[in-house]
C-alpha positions in Angstrom: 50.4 106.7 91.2 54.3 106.7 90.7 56.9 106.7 93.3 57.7 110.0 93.9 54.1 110.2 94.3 53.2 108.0 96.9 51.1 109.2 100.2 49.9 111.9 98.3 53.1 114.2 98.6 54.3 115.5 95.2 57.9 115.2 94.3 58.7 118.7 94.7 57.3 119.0 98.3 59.9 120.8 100.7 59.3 117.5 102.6 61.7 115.6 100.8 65.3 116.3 101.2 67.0 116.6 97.7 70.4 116.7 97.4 70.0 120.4 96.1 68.5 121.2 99.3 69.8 121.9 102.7 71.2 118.7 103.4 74.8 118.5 101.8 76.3 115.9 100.2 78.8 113.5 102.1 82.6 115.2 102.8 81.0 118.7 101.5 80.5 120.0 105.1 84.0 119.8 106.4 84.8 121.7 103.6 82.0 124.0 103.5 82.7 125.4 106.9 86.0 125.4 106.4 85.5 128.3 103.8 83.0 129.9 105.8 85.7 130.3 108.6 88.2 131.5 105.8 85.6 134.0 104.1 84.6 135.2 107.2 88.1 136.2 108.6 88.6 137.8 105.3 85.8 139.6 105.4 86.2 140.9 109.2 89.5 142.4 107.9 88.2 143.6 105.1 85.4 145.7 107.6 88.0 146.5 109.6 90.4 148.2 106.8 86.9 150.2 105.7 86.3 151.4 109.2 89.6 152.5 110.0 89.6 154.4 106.8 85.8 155.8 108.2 87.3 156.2 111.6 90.2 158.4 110.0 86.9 160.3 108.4 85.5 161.3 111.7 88.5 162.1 113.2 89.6 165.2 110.7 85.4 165.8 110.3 84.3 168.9 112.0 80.6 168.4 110.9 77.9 168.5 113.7 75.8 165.9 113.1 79.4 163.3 113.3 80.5 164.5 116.4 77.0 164.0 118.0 76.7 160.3 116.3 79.8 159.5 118.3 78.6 161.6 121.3 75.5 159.5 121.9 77.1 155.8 121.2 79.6 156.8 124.2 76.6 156.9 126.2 75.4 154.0 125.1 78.7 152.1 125.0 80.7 153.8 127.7 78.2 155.4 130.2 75.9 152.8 130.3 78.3 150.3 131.1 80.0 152.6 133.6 78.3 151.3 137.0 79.0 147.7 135.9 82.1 148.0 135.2 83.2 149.8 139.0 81.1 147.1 140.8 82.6 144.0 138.7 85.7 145.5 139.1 85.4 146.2 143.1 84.2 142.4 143.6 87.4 141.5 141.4 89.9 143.3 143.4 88.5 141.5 147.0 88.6 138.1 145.2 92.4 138.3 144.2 93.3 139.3 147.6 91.6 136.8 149.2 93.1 134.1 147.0 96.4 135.2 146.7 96.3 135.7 150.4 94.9 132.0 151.0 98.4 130.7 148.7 100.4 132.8 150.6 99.3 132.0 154.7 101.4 129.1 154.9 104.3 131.7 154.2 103.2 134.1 156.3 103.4 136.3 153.1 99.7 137.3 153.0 101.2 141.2 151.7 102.1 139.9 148.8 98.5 140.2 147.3 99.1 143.4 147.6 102.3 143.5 144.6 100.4 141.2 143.0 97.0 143.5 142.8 99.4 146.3 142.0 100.9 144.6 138.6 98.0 142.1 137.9 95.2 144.3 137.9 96.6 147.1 135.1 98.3 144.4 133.2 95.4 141.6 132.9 92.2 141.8 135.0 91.5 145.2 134.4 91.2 145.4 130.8 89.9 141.8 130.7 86.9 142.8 133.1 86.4 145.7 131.1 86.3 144.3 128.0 84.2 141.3 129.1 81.3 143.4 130.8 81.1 145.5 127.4 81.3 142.3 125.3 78.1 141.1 127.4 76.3 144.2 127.8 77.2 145.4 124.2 78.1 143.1 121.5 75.1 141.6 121.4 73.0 144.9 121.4 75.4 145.9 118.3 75.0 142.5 116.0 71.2 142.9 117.0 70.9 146.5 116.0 72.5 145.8 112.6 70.6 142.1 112.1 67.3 144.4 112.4 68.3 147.0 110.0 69.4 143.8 107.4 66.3 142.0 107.9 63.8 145.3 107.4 66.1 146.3 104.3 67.3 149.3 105.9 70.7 148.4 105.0 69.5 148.4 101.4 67.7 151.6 101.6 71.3 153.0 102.8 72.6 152.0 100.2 70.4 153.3 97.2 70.6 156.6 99.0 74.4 156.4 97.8 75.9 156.0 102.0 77.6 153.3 103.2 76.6 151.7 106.5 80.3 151.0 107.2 80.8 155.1 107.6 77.5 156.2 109.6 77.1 153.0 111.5 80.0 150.9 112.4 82.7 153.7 112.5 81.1 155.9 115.1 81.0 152.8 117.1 84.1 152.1 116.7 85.4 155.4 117.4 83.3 155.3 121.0 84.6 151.9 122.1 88.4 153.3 120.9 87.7 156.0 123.6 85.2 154.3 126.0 87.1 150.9 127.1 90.6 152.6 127.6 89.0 155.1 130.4 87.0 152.2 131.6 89.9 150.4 131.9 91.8 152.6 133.7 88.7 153.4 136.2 88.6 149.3 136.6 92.6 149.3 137.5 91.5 151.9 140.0 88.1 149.7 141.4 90.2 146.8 141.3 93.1 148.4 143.4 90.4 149.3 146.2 88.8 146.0 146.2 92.5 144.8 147.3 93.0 148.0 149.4 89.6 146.8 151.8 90.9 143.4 151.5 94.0 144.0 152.7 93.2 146.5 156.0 89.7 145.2 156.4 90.2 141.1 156.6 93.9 140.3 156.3 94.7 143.6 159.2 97.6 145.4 157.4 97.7 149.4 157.3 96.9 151.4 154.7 100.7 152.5 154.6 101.9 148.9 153.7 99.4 148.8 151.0 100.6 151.9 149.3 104.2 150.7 149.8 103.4 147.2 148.4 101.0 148.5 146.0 103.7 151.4 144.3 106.6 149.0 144.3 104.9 146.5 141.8 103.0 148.9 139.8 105.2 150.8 136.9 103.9 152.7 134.0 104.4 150.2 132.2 102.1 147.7 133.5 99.6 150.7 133.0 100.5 151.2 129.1 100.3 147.6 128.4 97.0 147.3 130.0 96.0 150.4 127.6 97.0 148.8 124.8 95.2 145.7 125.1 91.9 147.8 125.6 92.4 149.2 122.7 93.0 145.8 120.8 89.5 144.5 122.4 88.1 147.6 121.4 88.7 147.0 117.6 87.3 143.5 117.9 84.7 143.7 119.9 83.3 146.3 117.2 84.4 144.9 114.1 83.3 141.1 115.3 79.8 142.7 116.6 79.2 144.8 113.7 80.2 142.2 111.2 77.8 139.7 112.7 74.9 142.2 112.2 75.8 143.3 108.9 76.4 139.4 106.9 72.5 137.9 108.4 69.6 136.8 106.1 67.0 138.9 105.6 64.1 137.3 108.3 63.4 138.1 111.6 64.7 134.8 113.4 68.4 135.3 112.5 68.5 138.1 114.5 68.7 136.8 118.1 71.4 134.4 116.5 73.4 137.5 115.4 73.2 138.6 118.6 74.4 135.0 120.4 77.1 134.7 118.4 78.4 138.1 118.7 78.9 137.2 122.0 80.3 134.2 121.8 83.0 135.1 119.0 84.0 138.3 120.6 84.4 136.6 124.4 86.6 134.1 121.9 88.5 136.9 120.2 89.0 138.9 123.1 90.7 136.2 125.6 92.6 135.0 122.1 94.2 138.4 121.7 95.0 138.4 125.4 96.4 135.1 125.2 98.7 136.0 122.2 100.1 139.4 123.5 100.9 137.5 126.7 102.6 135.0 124.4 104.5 137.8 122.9 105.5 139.0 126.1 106.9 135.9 127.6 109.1 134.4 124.8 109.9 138.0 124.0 111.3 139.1 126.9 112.7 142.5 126.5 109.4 143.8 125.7 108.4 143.4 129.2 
């Protein structure tokens, strides 16, 4: 009996870690997932320059069977998160008050919650709820949808039928969260501004009036289009980090509920990055304010 041989286990047993196998060598997984990170940003853009090309596609399409893909993922994506969204954002608007309020007693300044729902909520917490409450109820429905279809060779079958997944799957999502998370944005800017609205006449005991008044003279238009335009930046990643999560598993069942986790994970990252950097942009920039 030799020593590879010993205990009865041959020397090609998976039981013995080789250095061909899945344990690395020393100073090659530093480097490893280093490229990974790399490959993988390339590749999201690379998905995201084949969608928007897609996306261009379904706009100018007038064929029935497009408009009715994209029809039924805004009732997936949009309505379904609809009631989610008002309540998160209600809940929202009463915590700001409350807090801004409790900063502001000792100055006897407790209005001010008011100006501060007014430009707060359509520059930052609305879109940021919104985004958030599709990221959890979504993203990982997406990556998993996707993960499936790779793991039961759909994908595959897609392709030796000559159509690309990127054009009847990806894009009409995309095109639904383009549309969907702007209007729920705006109807969480609304939520948010009655949350503070009951806050304000219901616990703190100002009148309606000197909300409105408050409220008008911090909110502008553009407060509103920012807020806009950051929903539409989620929008694009929380479909192209999703999708691309779903599309680039292995082909067994297992990796799909680890699709779906870290579809959440890296689009809760990528959205609250993005926000981050625009608000960047906006401070050291300050004429774009």
């Amino acid at each position: 009996m030799t020593a590879g041989s010993r205990g009865g286990v041959p020397p090609s047993s998976p039981l013995i870690p080789t250095s061909t196998g899945t344990f690395p060598t020393a100073g090659a997984a530093p480097r490893q997932e280093f490229g990974d990170v790399g490959g993988r940003f390339i590749g999201r853009g690379r998905l995201a320059i084949r969608s928007a090309y897609w996306l261009a596609w379904l706009v100018f399409s007038r064929r029935a069977a497009v408009s009715s893909g994209v029809e039924r993922e805004l009732q997936g994506l949009g309505l379904g998160a609809l009631r989610l969204v008002l309540g998160a954002s209600l809940l929202a608007g009463l915590i700001v008050t409350f807090q801004v309020a409790y900063q502001l007693k000792q100055y006897s300044a407790e209005i001010m919650s008011a100006r501060a729902i007014g430009w707060f909520a359509a520059r930052e917490l609305g879109p940021l709820v919104a985004a958030l409450l599709v990221v959890s109820r979504s993203a990982a429905a997406i990556a998993g949808e996707f993960a499936s279809m790779a793991a039961n060779a759909e994908l595959d079958a897609l392709r030796a039928m000559g159509l690309d997944p990127v054009k009847y799957l990806v894009a009409p999502k995309l095109a639904a969260l383009l549309i969907s998370l702007p209007a729920l944005t705006i109807l969480s800017d609304a939520m948010i501004a009655a949350g503070g609205w009951i806050g304000t006449t219901a616990f703190l005991g100002y009148s309606s009036g000197v909300f409105v008044e408050q409220f008008q003279s911090a909110l502008g238009v553009r407060d509103i289009v920012i807020g806009l335009g950051k929903s539409v930046i989620f929008a694009v990643i929380i479909a192209i980090v999703a999708a691309d999560e779903g599309l680039s598993v292995e082909r067994h069942v297992t990796s799909i509920g680890a699709a779906a986790t870290r579809a959440v994970v890296y689009c809760m990252i990528g959205v609250l990055g993005a926000d981050t950097l625009v608000n960047a942009v906006f401070y050291f920039i300050p004429g774009l304010v």
